[in-house]
C-alpha positions in Angstrom: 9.5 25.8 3.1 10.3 22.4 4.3 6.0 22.3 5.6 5.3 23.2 2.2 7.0 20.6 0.2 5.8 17.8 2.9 2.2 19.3 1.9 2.8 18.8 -1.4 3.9 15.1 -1.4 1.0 14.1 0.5 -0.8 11.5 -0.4 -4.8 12.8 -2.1 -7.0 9.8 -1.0 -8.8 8.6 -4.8 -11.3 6.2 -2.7 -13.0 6.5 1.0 -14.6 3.3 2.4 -16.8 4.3 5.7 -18.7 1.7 7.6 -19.6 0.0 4.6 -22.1 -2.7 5.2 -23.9 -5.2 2.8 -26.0 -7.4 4.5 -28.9 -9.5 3.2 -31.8 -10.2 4.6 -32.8 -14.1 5.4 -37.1 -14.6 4.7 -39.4 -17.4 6.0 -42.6 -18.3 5.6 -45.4 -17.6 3.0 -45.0 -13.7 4.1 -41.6 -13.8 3.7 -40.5 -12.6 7.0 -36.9 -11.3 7.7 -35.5 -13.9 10.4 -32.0 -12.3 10.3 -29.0 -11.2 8.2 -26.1 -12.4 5.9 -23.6 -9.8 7.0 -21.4 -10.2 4.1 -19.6 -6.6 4.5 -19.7 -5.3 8.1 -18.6 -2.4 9.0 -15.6 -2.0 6.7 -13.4 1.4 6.5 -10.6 2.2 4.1 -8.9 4.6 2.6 -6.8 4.2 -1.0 -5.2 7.2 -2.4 -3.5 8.3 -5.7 -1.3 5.5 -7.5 -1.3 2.8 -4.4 -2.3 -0.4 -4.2 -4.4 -2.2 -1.6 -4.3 -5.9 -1.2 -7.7 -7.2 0.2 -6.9 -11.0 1.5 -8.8 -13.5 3.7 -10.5 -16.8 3.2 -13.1 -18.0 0.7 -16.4 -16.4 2.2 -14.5 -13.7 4.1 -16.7 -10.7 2.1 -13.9 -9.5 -0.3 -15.8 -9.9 -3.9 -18.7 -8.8 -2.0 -17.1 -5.8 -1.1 -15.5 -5.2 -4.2 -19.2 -5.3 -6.3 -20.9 -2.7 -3.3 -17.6 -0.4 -4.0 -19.0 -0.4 -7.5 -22.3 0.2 -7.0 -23.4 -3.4 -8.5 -24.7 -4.2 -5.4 -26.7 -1.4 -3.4 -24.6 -1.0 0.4 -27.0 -1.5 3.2 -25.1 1.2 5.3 -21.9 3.5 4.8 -20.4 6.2 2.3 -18.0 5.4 -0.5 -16.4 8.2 -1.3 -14.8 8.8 -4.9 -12.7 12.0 -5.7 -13.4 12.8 -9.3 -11.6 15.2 -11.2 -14.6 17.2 -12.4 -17.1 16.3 -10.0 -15.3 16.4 -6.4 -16.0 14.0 -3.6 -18.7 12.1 -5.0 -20.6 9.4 -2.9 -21.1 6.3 -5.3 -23.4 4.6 -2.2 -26.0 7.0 -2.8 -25.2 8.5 -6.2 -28.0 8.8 -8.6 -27.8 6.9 -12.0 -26.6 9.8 -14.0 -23.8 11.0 -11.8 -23.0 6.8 -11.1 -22.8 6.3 -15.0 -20.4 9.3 -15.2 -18.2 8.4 -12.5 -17.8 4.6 -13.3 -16.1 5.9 -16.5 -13.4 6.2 -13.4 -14.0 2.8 -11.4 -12.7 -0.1 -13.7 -13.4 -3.7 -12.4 -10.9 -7.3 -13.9 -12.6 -9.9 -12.7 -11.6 -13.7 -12.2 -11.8 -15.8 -14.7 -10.7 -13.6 -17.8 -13.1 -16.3 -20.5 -16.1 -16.1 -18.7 -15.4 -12.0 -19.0 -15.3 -11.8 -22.9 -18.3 -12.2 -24.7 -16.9 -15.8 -27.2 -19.7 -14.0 -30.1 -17.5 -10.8 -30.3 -14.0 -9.8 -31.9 -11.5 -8.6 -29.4 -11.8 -5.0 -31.5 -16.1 -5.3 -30.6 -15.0 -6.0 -27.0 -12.2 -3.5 -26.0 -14.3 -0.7 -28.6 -17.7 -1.6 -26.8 -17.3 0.8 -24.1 -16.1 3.5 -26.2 -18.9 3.7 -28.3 -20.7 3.3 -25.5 -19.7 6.1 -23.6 -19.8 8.7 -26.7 -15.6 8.6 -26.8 -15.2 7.0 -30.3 -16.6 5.1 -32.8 -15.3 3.7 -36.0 -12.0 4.2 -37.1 -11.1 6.4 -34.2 -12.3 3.6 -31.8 -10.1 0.9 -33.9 -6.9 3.3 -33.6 -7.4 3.1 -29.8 -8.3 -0.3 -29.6 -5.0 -0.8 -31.5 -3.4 1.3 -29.1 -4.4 -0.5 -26.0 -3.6 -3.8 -27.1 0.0 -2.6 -27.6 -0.4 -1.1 -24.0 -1.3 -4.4 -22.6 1.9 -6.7 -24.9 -0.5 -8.0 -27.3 -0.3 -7.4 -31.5 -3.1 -5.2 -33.1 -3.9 -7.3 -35.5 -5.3 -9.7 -32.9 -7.9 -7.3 -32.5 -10.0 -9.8 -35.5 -9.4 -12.6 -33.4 -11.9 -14.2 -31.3 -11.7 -14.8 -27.4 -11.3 -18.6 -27.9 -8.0 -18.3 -29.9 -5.8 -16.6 -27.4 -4.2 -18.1 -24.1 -5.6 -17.9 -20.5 -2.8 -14.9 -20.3 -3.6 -13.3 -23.6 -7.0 -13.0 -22.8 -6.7 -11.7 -19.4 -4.5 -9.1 -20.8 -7.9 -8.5 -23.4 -9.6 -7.7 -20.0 -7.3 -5.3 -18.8 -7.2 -3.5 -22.1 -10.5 -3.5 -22.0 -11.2 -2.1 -18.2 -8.4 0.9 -19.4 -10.5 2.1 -22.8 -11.8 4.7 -20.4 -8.8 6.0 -19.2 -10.0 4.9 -15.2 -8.0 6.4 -12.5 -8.9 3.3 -9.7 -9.2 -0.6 -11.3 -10.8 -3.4 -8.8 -9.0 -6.6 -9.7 -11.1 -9.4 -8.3 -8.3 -12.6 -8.3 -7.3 -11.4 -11.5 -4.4 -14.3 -11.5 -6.0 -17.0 -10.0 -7.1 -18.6 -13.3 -3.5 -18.3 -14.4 -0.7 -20.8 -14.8 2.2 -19.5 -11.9 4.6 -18.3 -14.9 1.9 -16.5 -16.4 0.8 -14.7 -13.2 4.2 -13.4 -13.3 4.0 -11.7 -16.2 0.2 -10.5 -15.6 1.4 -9.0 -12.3 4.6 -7.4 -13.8 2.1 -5.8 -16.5 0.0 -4.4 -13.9 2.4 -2.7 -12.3 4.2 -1.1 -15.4 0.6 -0.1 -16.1 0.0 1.4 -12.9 3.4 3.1 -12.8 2.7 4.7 -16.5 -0.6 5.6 -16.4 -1.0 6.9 -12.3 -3.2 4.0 -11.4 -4.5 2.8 -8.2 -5.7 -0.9 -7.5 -8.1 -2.4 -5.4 -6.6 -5.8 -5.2 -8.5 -8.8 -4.0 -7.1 -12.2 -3.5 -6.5 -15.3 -1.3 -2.7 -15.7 -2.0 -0.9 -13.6 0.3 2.5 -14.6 -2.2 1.4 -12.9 -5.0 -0.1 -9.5 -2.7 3.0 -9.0 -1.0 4.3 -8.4 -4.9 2.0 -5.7 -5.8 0.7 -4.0 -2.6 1.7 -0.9 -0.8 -0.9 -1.8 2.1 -2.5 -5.3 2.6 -5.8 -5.5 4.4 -7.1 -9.2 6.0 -10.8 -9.5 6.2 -12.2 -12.0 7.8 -16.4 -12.9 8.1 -16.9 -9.4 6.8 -14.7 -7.2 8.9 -11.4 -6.1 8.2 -9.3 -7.8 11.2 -5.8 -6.0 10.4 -4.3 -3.4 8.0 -0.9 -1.9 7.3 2.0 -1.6 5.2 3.0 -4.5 3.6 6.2 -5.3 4.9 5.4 -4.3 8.2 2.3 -6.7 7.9 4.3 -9.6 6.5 7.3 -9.5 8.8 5.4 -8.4 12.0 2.0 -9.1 11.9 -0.8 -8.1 14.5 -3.8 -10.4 14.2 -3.5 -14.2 14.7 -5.6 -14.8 11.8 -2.6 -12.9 9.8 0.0 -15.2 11.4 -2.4 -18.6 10.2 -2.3 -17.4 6.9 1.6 -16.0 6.6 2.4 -19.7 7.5 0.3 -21.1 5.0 2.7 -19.3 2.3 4.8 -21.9 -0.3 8.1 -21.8 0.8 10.6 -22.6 -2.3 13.4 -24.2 -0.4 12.4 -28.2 -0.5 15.1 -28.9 2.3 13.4 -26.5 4.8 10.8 -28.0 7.0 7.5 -26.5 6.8 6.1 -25.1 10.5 2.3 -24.0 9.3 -0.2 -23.0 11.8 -3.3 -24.5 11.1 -6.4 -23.0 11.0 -8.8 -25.8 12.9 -12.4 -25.6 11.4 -14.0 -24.0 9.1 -14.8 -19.9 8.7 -18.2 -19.1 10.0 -21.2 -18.7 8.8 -21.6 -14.6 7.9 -25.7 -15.1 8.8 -24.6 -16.5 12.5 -21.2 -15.4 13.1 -19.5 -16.5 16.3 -19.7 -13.6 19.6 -17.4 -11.2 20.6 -14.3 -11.7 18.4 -15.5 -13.6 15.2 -12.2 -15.5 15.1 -12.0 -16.6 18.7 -13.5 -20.6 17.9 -10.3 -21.0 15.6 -7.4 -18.8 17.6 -5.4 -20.3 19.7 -4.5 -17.6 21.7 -8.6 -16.8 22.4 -9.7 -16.1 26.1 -13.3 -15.7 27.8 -12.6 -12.0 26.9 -12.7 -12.8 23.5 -16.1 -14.8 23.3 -17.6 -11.7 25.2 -16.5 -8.6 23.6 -15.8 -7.5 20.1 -12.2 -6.0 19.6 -12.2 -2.8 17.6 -9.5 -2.0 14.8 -6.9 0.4 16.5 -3.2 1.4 15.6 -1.3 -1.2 18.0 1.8 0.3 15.6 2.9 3.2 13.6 0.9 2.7 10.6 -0.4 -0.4 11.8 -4.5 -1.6 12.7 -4.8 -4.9 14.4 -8.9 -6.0 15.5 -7.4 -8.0 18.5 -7.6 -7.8 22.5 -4.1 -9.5 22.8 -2.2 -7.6 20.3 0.2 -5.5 22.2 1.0 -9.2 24.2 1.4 -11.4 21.8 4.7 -12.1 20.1 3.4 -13.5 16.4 5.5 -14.6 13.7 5.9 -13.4 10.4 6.5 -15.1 6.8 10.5 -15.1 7.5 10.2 -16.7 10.4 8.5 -20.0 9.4 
């Protein structure tokens, strides 16, 4: 009985990332010959099931938009599977999915992006916008699209009379939460937020990040969550992955990543982290130098120019993600030595 009920509350994975690469090809000369490769996404593996949230961090440059846009298709992989369960189709493969099935199964695969302005078209009513995919998708039209745009603005905090309005007369806030009505018209079941609160004011991320999880929690969603502040992922996440030059360098559970992390790259960027206590001193790790370049990345261990625990083993020999913990990846040769800190102890 007791196997049965453990079945049960298993977890159903919604998305499968396996060896996902994008890389992009660098030309010379008049016949425009490949001299090498931006490896932008290299060799990235990940699994997010039903209702979690992963929290993608690293640098500027680290690969995590780019991996983001190849999980949707809007820019073909080079190598790899991505694997989305659909209700009525199965296991689909968007990587290689044809343009029929792909158009079907984005209806499912919702992306926020960045800057919420640059996302709304400033020629069309927020009704137009939020309605657009509807119509587009054969759902509803007229006033059975208006009742639903209605319906999602209240969803998402906002008044439906707004839905007349234009994007330029709401708030940075307001009009991200226009996006995220928008990106729900299709009732998705997985939503990629690309910095979604990055462009926001730090009292309005609050509130943005307290919507998304009332939204996740009411409507069974799982996010995709890509940013560079490690403060506002530890909020929303139930696993953080750290990519760094196109590889994922450590994954696991949030708390267990952000009290004991694995990776020295995960320790430099714990310490970076605001602390709101003005009378306690500040101990941050710096990072020395700058991330490398994805078309020449460094040998061996990518990080090993900026670590400071690096040896020659590093410079020779590329670690491979492996459990180090329960629940725990680390990409490092040193990780079952090394004694890093985590946020609570800077």
């Amino acid at each position: 009985m007791a196997s049965e009920l453990n079945a049960v509350r298993k977890p159903k994975p919604l998305l499968e990332i396996i060896h996902l690469k994008k890389h992009y090809p660098i030309t010379q000369g008049l016949l425009k010959r490949t001299v090498g490769y931006v490896k932008a996404v290299d060799d990235v593996s990940l699994t997010l099931n039903e209702a979690q949230t992963i929290g993608l961090v690293g640098e500027s440059g680290s690969g995590k938009s780019t991996l983001a846009h190849t999980v949707m298709r809007g820019i073909t992989p080079t190598a790899g599977t991505v694997i989305f369960h659909d209700q009525t189709r199965g296991a689909v493969d968007v990587a290689h999915a044809d343009s029929s099935t792909l158009r079907q199964v984005r209806r499912n695969m919702q992306m926020v992006f960045q800057d919420p302005f640059s996302s709304l078209n400033p020629r069309m009513t927020v009704l137009d916008i939020i309605a657009e995919p509807l119509e587009v998708n054969g759902i509803a039209k007229g006033k059975a699209a208006q009742e639903r745009v209605a319906e999602l603005l209240q969803l998402v905090g906002l008044r439906p009379e707004y839905m007349r309005r234009y994007p330029h007369a709401f708030s940075g806030g307001q009009r991200q939460r226009i996006v995220v009505a928008r990106a729900l018209a299709l009732n998705p079941r997985l939503v990629l937020m690309d910095e979604p609160t990055s462009a926001l004011d730090v009292s309005i991320q609050a509130q943005t990040l307290n919507l998304l999880k009332e939204l996740q929690s009411r409507l069974n969603l799982s996010y995709l969550f890509i940013s560079h502040d490690l403060g506002v992922v530890e909020h929303v996440s139930d696993l953080v992955a750290v990519m760094y030059v196109g590889r994922v360098v450590e994954i696991a559970p949030t708390n267990q990543l952000y009290q004991k992390p694995q990776h020295p790259y995960t320790e430099a960027l714990l310490s970076s982290i605001p602390k709101p206590d003005p009378t306690r001193k500040k101990q941050r790790i710096p990072i020395t130098g700058e991330i490398p370049n994805p078309a020449n990345p460094p040998s061996g261990c990518h990080f090993h120019p900026r670590c400071p625990y690096a040896q020659e083993v590093c410079k020779r020999e590329t670690p491979l993600l492996r459990e180090v913990k329960p629940g725990q990846f680390s990409a490092c040769h040193f990780s079952e030595e090394l004694s890093l800190k985590g946020v609570n102890d800077y």
